[in-house]
N, C-alpha and C positions, 0 to 999 in steps of 0.2 A: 504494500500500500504506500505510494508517495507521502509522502510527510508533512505536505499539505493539506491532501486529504483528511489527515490524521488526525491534526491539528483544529480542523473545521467542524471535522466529526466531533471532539472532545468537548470545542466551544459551544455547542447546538444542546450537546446533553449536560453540561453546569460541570465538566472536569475539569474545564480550563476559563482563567478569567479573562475577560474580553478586557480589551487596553484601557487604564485607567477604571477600571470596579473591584475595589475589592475586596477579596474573598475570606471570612473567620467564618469560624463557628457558629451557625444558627443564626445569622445575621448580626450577631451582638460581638464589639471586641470585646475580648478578655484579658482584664491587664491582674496583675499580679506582683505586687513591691512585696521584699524582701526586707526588715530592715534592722541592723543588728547594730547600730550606734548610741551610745549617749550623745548629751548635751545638748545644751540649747540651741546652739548655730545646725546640727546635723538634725533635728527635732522640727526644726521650721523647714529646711530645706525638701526634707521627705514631704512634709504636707503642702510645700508648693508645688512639688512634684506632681503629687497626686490631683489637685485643682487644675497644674496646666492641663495635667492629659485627660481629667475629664471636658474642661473647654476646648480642647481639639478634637477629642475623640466623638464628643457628641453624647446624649442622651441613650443613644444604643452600647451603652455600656457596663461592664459588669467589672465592677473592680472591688481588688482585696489588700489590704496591705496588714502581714504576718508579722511582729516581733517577736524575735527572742534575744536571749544571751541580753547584753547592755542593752537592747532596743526595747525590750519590755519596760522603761523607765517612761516609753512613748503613754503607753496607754493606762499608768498607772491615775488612780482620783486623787493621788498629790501635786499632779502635772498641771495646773491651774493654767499657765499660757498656753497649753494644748490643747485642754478639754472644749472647750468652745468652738475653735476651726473643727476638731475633732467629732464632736456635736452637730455641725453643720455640713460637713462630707455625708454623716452616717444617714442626714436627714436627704439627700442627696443618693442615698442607695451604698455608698462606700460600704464595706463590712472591714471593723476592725477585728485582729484575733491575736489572742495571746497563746503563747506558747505555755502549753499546763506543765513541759519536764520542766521548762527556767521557772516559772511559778513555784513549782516544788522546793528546785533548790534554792531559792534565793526568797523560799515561805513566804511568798504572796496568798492572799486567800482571792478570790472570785469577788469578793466585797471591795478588794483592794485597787480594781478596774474601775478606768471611766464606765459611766453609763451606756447600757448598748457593745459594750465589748466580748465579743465570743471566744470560746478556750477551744483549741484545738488542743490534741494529746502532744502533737510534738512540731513545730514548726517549721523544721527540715524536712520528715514526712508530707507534710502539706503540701510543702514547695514541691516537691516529687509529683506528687497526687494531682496537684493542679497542672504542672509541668506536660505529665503524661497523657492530662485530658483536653490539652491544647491551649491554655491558657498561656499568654505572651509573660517575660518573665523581667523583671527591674530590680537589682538589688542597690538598695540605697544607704549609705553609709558608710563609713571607713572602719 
């Protein structure tokens, strides 16, 4: 079969994307921030991260951003400069999720979370989990 053919065939049945459309998951991007940093400067940068690309990405989107290790200090209810943008993403669809093995060790409780923050069991597996079901991936932090 000429290669044109081929090509024409794949574009007609949705294998192939026609120039300029592009093709995710179920119509919706899936973005996915990583973020394992403390402090304030790396704390704001991730959540303008997150704002830019959901103003480029558009309302067809489904985004998550994971802490663990130092990044769990993101989503903690002592994080008072955070919790507000934080609050306003989630209102927004953003899901945040905390890592339950750093909860563990570094004895955070669930009460210990901003409001609206969900515990995954491990937030490497996450990143895996989400990785493998197609979700675009961002790790933000040093």
């Amino acid at each position: 079969m000429n290669w044109m053919i081929l090509i024409a065939v794949c574009c007609a049945i949705g294998l192939v994307a026609s120039a300029g459309e592009p093709q995710f998951a179920g119509g919706k991007h899936r973005v996915l921030f990583e973020f394992v940093s403390q402090g304030a400067e790396q704390m704001e940068a991730v959540l303008n991260n997150v704002e830019n690309a959901m103003k480029a990405l558009g309302p067809n989107t489904e985004m998550m951003l994971i802490a663990h290790g130092p990044g769990l200090a993101l989503l903690l209810n002592t994080n008072k400069a955070g919790a507000k943008r934080i609050g306003s993403l989630m209102d927004k669809g953003v899901v945040f999720a905390a890592c339950e093995n750093t909860m563990k060790k570094k004895n955070v409780s669930k009460n210990d979370l901003s409001q609206g923050v969900t515990v995954v069991d491990s937030g490497v597996a996450e990143v895996v989990r989400r990785q493998e079901a197609g979700w675009s991936y961002v790790k933000s932090g040093y």
